[in-house]
N, C-alpha and C positions, 0 to 999 in steps of 0.2 A: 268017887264021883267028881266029876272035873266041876269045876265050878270058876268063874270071871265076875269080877266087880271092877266098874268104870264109873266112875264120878266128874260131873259136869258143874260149874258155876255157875250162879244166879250174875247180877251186872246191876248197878247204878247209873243211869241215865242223866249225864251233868246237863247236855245240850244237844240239840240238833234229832232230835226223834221225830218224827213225823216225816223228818223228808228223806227219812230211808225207803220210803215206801213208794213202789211204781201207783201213776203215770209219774207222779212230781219228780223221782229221782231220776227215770228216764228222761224226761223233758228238761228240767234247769238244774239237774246235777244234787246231789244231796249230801251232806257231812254228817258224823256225831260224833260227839265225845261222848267216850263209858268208859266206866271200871270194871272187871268182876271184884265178886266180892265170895268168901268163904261161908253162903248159905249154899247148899249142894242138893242135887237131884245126885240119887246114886242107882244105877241098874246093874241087878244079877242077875246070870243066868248060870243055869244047875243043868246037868244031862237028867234030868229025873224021867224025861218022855211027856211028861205032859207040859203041851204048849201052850196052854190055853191060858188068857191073860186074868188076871184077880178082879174080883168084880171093885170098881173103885173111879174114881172121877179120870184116872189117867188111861182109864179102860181101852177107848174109841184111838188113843195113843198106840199103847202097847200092840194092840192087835191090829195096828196098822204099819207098823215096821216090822210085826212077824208077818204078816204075809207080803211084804216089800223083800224080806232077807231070804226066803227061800229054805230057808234053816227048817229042818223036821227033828222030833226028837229032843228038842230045849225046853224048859223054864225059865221063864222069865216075869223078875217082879221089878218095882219100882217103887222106893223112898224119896223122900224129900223135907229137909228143914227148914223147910218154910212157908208161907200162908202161902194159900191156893188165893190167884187171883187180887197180887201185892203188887202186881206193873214189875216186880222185879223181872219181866223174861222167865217165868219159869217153866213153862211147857219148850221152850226154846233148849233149855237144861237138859229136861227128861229127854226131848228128842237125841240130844248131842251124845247124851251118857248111852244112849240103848245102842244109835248109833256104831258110838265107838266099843261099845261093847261085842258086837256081833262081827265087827271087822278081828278084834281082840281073839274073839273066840276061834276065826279062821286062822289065825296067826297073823292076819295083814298089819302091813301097816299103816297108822292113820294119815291121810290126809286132810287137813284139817280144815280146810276151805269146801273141801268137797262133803263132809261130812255136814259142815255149817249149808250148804247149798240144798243139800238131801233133808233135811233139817226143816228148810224151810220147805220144799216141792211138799213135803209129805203132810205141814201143816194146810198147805195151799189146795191141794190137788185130792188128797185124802180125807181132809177134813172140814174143809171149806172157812177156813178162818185165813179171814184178812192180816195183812200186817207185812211188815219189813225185813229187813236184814240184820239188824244190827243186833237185837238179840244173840243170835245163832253165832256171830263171829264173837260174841266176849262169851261165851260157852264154849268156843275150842280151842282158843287162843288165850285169853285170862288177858291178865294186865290191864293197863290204862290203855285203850286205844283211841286213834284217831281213823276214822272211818270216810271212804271215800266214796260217795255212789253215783253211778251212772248206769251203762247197762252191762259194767264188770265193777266188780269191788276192790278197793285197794286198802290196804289194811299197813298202818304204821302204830308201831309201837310208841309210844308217849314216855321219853325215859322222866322217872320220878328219881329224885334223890334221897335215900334211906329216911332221911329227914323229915322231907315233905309226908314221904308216904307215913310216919309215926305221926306227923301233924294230925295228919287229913282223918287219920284212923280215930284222934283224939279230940278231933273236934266236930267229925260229922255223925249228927245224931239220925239215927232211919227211924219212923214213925208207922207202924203199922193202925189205921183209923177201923179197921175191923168192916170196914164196908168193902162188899163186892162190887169190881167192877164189870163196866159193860164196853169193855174196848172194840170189841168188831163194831157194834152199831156204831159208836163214835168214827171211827176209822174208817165206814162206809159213806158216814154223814160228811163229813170234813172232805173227803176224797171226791166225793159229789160236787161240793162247794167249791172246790178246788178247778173243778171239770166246765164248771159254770163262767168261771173266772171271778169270781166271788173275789171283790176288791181285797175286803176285811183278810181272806185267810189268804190268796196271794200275797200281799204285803206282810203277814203276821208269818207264814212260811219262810219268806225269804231272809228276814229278819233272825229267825231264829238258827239257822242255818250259819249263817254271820258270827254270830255269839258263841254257835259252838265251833267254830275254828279259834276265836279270840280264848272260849276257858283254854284249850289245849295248850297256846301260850303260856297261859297264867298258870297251870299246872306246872309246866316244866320250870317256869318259873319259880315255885313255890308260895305264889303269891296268891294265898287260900282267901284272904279276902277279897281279891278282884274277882276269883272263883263265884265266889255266894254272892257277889254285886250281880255278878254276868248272868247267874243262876235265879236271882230273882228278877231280871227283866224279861230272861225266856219265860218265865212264869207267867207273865203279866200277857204274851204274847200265846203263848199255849192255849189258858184257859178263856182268850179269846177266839179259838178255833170253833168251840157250841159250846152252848147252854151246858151239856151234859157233864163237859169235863171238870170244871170245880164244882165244890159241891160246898154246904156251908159250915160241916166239921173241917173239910179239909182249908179253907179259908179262915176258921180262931185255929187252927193250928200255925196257919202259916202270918196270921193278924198278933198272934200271944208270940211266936219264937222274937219277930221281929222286937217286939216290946220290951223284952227281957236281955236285947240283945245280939239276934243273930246277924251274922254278916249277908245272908241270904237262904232261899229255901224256895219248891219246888219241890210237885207234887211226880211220882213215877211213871214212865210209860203211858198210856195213854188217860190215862186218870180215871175220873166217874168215881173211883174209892181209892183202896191197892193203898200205898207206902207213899210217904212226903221222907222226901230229905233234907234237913237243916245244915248249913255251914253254920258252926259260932263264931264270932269276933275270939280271940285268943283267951279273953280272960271274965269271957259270959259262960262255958261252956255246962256250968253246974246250976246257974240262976235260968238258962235256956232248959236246960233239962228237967228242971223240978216244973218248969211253967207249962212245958207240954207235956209231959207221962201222965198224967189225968187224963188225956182226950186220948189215946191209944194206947197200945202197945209198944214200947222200943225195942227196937231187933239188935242186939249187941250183930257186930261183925267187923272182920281185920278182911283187907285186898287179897285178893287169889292172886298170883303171879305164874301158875302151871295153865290155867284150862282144863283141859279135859284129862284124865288122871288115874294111872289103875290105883287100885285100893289093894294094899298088902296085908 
């Protein structure tokens, strides 16, 4: 039985998220910095005959890239290590992984922009969910990137020094707060606001945009703590885009890291619940961690540097 497994990266969102997303990125140009990270969506497909997708939250997914691929005669399922609905990008993952999987299974080879592009049409077009880009490119590309949007994307690799990256690994703590978010509604809200010319989220947009070209510096850099500075003023800027986006666990998470210590921190993706990221100060990084693991979950994880990935 011929059988293919492709695995896609989850992504840490340092800066610049929101104005991945059309009209804003069409109109005044939009940046981000992300990482992936080694939480993974991984899809198989099996010649078993039957194509019909498993009943599961990634259902309305699956069965929307099998009738996109054309393919008759496969199985296909889908895993993932990590919480549903954690801002990490992860339907952005599964997309990438089934994706690259079905090109795998023709023998093609990937494109990796194109498959990030398809990635998103199918989230857009198939499913009706709001949202940007940048997901989809640290799902086929990996690494640190530095993301460029207008109404083509331009994608730079962010070089890290082995150093940095063992740093970053050892001092940025991910906090899963166990609340689901409500990112489209936010995403339609703010985009609305945005259409209005809404002083507050103009200014707070542009701003944050700003900041994320400035970590990308500080990254190359290695300078982890101007990282978690820069990181908590896009916060401050973020969670003033609506009511919805902080919430007030993920505000004593991000009130307690600072207490204990953190160099900065910043809630994931478009917030409402989902994952907060801490930077620590170099030598809080155990007195930060004991202060917040009571109000979530902490997701251990090390940087992806592949993207999209068959599985051996």
């Amino acid at each position: 039985m011929k059988i293919v497994k492709v695995r896609a990266p989850t992504r840490i969102d340092l800066g610049g998220g929101w104005t991945d997303v059309p009209p804003y990125c069409d109109n005044e140009g939009g940046f981000v910095c992300n990482i992936a990270i080694d939480r993974y969506a991984t899809a198989t497909l099996s010649s078993s005959g039957d194509t019909s997708a498993p009943a599961s939250a990634d259902a309305p997914l699956l069965q929307a890239v099998l009738r996109r691929s054309g393919l008759a005669g496969v199985h296909c399922s889908l895993e993932s290590d990590f919480p549903v609905g954690a801002g990490l990008g992860g339907s952005s993952a599964a997309s990438a992984a089934l994706l690259g999987a079905f090109a795998a299974w023709r023998d093609e080879p990937w494109d990796r922009r194109e498959i990030a592009e398809e990635g998103r049409r199918i989230e857009v077009e198939e499913l009706g969910v709001p949202g940007g880009r940048q997901d989809h490119y640290a799902s086929t590309h990996g690494g640190a990137l530095a993301l460029t949007f207008s109404h083509t994307v331009e994608v730079r690799r962010i070089e890290m020094s082995a150093e940095t990256r063992a740093e970053f690994e050892r001092r940025a703590l991910l906090l899963y707060t166990g609340e689901s978010r409500i990112s489209g509604g936010n995403i339609t809200e703010v985009l609305r606001a945005y259409d209005d010319r809404d002083a507050r989220v103009v200014i707070a947009l542009a701003r944050m945009r700003m900041l994320a070209e400035e970590i990308c510096t500080f990254l190359e850099d290695g300078n982890l703590d101007g990282v978690g500075a820069l990181m908590g003023e896009h916060w401050r800027h973020q969670r003033a885009l609506h009511p919805a986006i902080p919430t007030p666990l993920i505000d004593e998470i991000v009130n307690r890291a600072y207490a204990f210590g953190a160099a900065g921190s910043k809630a994931m993706g478009a917030s409402g619940g989902g994952c907060v990221l801490v930077i620590c100060a170099e030598r809080s990084v155990e007195r930060v961690r004991e202060a917040i693991a009571p109000l979530g979950t902490i997701i251990p994880f090390r940087l992806d540097t592949q993207g999209l990935s068959r599985c051996e």
